[in-house]
N, C-alpha and C positions, 0 to 999 in steps of 0.2 A: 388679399392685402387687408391688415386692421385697420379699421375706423379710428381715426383721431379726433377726439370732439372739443370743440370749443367752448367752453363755457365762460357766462357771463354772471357775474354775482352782483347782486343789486340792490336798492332799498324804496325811497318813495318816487323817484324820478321813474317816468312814463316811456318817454318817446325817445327817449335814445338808445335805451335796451331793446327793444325789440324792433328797430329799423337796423342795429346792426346784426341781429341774427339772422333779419332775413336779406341783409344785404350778402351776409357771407356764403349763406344758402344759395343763394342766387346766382354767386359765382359759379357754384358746380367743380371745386376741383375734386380730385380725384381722391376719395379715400379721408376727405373732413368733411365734417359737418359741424353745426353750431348750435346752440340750445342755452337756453336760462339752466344756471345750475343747480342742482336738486343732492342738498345734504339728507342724505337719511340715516346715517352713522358715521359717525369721528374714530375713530381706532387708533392708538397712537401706534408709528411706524406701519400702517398700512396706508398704501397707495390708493389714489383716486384712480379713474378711470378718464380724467379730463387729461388731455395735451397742453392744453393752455386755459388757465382763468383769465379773465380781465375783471379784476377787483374796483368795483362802484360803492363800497361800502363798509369795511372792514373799521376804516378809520371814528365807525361809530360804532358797533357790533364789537367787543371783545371777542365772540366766542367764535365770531367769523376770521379774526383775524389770528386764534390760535389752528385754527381749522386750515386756515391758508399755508401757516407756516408748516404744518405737517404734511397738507399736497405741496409744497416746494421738496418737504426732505423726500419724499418720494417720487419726483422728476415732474413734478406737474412745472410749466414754464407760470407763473405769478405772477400778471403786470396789473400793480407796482409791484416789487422785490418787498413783501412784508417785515422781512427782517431788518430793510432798511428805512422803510418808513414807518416801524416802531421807534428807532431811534432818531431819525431827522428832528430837523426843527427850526425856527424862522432865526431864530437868532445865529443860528448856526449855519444858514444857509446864507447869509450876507457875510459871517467870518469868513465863510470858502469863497465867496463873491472876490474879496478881497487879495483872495491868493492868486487865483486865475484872471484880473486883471479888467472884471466886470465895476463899474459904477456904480456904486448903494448909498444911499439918504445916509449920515450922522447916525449912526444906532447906539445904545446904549440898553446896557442888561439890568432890570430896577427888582430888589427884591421883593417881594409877594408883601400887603399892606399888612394883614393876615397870618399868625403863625400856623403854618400846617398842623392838623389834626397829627397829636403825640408829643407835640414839641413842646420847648418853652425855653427861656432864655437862657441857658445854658448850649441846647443845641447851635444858637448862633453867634457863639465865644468869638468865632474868626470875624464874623460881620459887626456884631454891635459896636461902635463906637469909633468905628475905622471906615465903614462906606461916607463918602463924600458925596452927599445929596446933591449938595448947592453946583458943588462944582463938576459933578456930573450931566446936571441937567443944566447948566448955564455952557460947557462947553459944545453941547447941540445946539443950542438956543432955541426961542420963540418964533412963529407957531412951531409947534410939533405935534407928533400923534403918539399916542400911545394905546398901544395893542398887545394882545396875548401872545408871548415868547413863542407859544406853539398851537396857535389858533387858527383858525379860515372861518370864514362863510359871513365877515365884517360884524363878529360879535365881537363886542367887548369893549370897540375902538372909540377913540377920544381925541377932538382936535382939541388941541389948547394952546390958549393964545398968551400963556402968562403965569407966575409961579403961584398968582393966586389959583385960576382955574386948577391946575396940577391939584393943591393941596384939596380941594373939593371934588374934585373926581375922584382923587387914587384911593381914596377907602372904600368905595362901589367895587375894588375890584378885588374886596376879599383876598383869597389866597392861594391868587391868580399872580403867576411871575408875567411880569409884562416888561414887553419894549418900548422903548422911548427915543422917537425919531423925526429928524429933521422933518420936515414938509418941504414939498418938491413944487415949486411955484411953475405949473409944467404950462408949455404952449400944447404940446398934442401927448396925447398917452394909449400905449397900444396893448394889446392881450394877446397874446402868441402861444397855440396850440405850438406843442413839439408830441413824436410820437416817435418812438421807437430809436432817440435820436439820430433820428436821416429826417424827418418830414416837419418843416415850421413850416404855420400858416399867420402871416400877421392881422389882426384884426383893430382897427379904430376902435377905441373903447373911451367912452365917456364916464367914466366911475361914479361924477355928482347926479346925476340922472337915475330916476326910478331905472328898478332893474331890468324892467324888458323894453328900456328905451337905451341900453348902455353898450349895446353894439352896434357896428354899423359895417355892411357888406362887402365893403370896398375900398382898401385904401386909397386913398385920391391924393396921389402924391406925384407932381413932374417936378424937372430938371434936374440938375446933377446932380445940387444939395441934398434933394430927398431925397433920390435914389443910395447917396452916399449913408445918409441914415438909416435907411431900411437896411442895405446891406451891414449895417456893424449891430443894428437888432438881431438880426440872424445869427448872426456872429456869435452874440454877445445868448442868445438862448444855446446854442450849440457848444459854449463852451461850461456852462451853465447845466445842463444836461446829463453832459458826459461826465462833470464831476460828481454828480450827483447819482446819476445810474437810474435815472429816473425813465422810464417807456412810456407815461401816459402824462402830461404836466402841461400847466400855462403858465407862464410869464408875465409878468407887467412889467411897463415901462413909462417913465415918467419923462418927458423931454425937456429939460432947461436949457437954455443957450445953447443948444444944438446938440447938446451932451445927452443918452437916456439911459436915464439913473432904474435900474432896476430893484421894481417893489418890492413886489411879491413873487417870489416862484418855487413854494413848498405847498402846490397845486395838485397834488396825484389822482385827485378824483375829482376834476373840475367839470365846471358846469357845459352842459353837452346838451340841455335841452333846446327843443327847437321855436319854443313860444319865447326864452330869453337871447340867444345866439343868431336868432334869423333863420331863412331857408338855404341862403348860400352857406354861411358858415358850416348849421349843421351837415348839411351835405357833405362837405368837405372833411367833416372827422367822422362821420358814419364810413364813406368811402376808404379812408384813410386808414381808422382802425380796421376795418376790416380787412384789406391789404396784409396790414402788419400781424395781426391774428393767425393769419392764413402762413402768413410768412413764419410766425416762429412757433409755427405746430411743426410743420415741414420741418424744421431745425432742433424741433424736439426728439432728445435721446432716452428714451424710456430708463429708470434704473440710475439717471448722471444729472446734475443739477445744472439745471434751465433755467436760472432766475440770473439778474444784470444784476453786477455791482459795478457801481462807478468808478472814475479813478481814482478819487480819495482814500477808498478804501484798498483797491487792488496795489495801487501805490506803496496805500500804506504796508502793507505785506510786506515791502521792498524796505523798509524803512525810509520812502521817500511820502512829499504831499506833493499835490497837483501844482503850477507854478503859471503864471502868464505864459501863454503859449510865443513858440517863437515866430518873426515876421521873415520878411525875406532880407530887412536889411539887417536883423541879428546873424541871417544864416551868409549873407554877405561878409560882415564883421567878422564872423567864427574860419571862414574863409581865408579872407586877409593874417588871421591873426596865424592861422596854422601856415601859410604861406610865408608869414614873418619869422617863423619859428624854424622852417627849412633853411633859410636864408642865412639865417644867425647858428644852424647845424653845420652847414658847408664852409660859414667863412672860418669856423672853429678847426674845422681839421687842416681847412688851407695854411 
């Protein structure tokens, strides 16, 4: 039987590349193994020899993340989907929030302070004179943050408490498109590993905290309330997820009056070290990836594409978008209603 090998692709993070290769080692199944990936030539249209990458890096690396797209076109499985997280992006990923029925902060899309390298005022004939500053940024209101359209790792970002702040900050931010969003005056705020979407792990995250004091082991949540909250966190990444087609991603969540407003979750290479995350945490996604690893080599078809696209996209195919998913008492209603429709068939021909 061929060997399927796992490979991981990686950059300056330490400890969590090489506890998952030997955790998957370790497993012993049959016919995988695991190893750091080793580029020694790009060919376009020739196949890799990996079953599965798990991509830690690409999002900085160009040349890695054309390299990736060409082991997907030749059946490598690619988590994340490079195709799809060349095009994601934060502004876009609370647009989708919005269809699937998830809760997100006031967002607002601010052009660049900045004209891009080429341009000049000609190029933004449709924008000049017609964006509504004032009343763009007064219908989020104060405070707010503003952040990179398509940024991670808390570059860039700006709390501001007022239209003068705004007007002194937003030329720092060059010709960088940024977001402009409500602030979540949150009582608890959590960070939720999803993987492969089947596996969320919820994590107490303290965000104002130095960052290796920002997680914490354990949710420490009783009675019904909590529990009731965790369960529509889960929820709410799971559905979050699947739209997105995302295999490796975290979540944040912001909790105001009981409601949690989801932050951040255009995460595909999120932080998995174990000096920032804890020993439980990281356990739990060493374990976990590697699980999933193992699982979507086995489902790897040599020659046929391995890579998730979410339903957004697969949807869209359809000429459909993803939509609030349904409850029991919609699938009740649809019920009644076709039961009304039988009723008003019979008394028609009586």
């Amino acid at each position: 039987m061929a060997v399927k090998k796992i490979g991981i692709l990686f950059g300056q993070e330490n400890t969590f590349p090489q506890a998952f290769v030997d955790r998957v080692n370790e497993k012993k199944e049959s016919g995988i193994v695991a190893e750091f990936v080793a580029v020694d030539k790009v060919e376009q249209g020739i196949a890799t020899d990996y079953a599965v990458i798990i991509d830690r890096i690409s999002q900085d690396v160009p040349f890695y993340r054309a390299y990736l797209k060409n082991a997907a076109l030749g059946g490598t499985a690619v988590l994340n989907n490079p195709f799809w997280w060349s095009a994601d992006e934060k502004f876009f990923n609370n647009a989708l929030a919005t269809k699937v029925g998830v809760p997100v902060p006031k967002t607002i899309l601010l052009p660049s302070h900045m004209m891009p390298d080429d341009t000049n005022e000609n190029s933004f004939r449709n924008l000049f004179g017609h964006y509504k500053w004032e009343d763009s940024l007064n219908g989020v209101g104060f405070p707010a943050y503003m952040k990179p359209h398509a940024g991670g790792g808390w570059k860039s970002v700006y709390k501001l408490d007022d239209m003068r702040t705004f007007h002194a900050k937003h030329p720092e931010t060059g010709q960088l498109v940024m977001l402009f969003q409500e602030s979540i005056d949150f009582t608890d705020y959590f960070r939720c590993y999803c993987l492969n979407r089947e596996s969320v792990h919820i994590m107490p995250y303290e965000p104002r905290n130095p960052h290796h004091l920002r997680y914490d082991s354990q949710v420490k949540a009783t009675g019904a309330a909590a529990k009731k909250l965790l369960a529509t966190v889960k929820d709410y990444v799971f559905r979050l997820n699947k739209a997105l087609g995302y295999d490796f991603n975290t979540v944040e969540f912001a909790v105001r009056d009981g409601i949690p407003y989801a932050i951040d979750f255009c995460n595909p290479a999120p932080d998995a070290d174990i000096n920032s995350v804890g020993q439980a945490n990281f356990e739990w996604i060493v374990e976990n990836a590697a699980n999933m690893a193992i699982k979507r080599a086995k489902q790897q078809k040599p020659g046929q594409s391995n890579i998730t696209w979410g339903e957004f996209v697969s949807l869209g195919c359809e000429g459909k978008i993803p939509t609030l998913p349904k409850t029991k008492t919609d699938d009740a209603e649809e019920g009644a209603t076709a039961e009304e429709k039988k009723t008003t068939t019979k008394a028609k021909k009586s």
